[in-house]
C-alpha positions as CSV (number, residue, x, y, z in Angstrom):
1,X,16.6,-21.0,17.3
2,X,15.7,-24.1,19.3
3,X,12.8,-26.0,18.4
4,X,11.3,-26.0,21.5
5,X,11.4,-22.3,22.0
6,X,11.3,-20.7,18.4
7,X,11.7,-16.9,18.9
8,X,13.8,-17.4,22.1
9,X,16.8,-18.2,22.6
10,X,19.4,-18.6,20.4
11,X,21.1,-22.3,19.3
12,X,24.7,-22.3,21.5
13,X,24.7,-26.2,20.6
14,X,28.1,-25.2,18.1
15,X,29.6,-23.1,21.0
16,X,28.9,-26.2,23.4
17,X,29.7,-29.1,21.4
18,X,33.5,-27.1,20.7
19,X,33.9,-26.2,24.5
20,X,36.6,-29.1,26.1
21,X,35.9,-30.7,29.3
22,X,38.0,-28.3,31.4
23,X,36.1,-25.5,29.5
24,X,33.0,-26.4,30.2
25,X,33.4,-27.1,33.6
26,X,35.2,-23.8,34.4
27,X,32.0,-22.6,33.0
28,X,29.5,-24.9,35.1
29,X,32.0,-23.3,38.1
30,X,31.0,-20.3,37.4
31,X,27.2,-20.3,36.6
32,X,27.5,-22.2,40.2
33,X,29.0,-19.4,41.2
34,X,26.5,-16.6,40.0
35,X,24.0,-19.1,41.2
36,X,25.1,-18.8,44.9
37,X,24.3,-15.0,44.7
38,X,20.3,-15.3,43.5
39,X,17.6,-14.4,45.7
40,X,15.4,-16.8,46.3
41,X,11.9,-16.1,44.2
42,X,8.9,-15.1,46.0
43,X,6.9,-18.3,45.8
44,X,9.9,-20.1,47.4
45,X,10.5,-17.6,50.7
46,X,6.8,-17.7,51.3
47,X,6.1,-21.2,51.3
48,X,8.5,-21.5,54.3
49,X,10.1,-25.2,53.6
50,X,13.5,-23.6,53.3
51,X,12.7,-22.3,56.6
52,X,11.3,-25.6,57.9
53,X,14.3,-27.2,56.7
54,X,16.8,-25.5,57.9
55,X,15.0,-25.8,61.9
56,X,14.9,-29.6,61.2
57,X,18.7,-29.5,60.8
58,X,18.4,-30.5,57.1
59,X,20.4,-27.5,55.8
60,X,21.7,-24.4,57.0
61,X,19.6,-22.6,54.2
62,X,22.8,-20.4,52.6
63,X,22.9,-20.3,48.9
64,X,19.4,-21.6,48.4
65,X,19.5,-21.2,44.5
66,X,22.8,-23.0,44.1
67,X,23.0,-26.4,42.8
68,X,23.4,-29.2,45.1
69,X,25.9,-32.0,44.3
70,X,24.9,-35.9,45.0
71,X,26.8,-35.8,47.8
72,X,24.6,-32.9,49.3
73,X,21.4,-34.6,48.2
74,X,22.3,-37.9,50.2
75,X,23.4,-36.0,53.3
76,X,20.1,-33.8,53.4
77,X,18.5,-37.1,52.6
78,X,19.6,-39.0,55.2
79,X,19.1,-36.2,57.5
80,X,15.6,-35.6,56.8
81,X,14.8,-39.7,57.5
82,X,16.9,-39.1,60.7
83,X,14.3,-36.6,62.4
């Protein structure tokens, strides 16, 4: 158990801390993966700023849930300050 969520989840800090760098970014690749497939939650489709964004040219709005690398973050950034 964790300390800040007792009850919850279990402790994978062993499993981590033995994972090599190639491991654990084969499995970062593949929760970024899974994460492509989400559905966006409710609160996030009704607010409409994905929408928004993607009309101002900020993003094309695919893969919504998926993490966005630096590289992304400047670019949407520097896009937004553009309009």
């Amino acid at each position: 158990m964790t300390p800040w969520r007792p009850n919850y989840a279990p402790d994978y800090s062993e499993f981590v801390d033995a994972l090599t760098p190639e491991q654990a970014y084969k499995l970062l690749q593949k929760a970024q993966l899974h994460a492509a497939t989400l559905t966006p939650p409710a609160w996030m489709s009704c607010s409409g700023e994905l929408r928004d964004a993607v009309e101002a040219g900020i993003t094309d709005g695919s893969e919504p849930c998926r993490f966005a690398t630096r590289y992304e973050v400047a670019l949407m950034a520097k896009r937004a300050t553009e309009k």
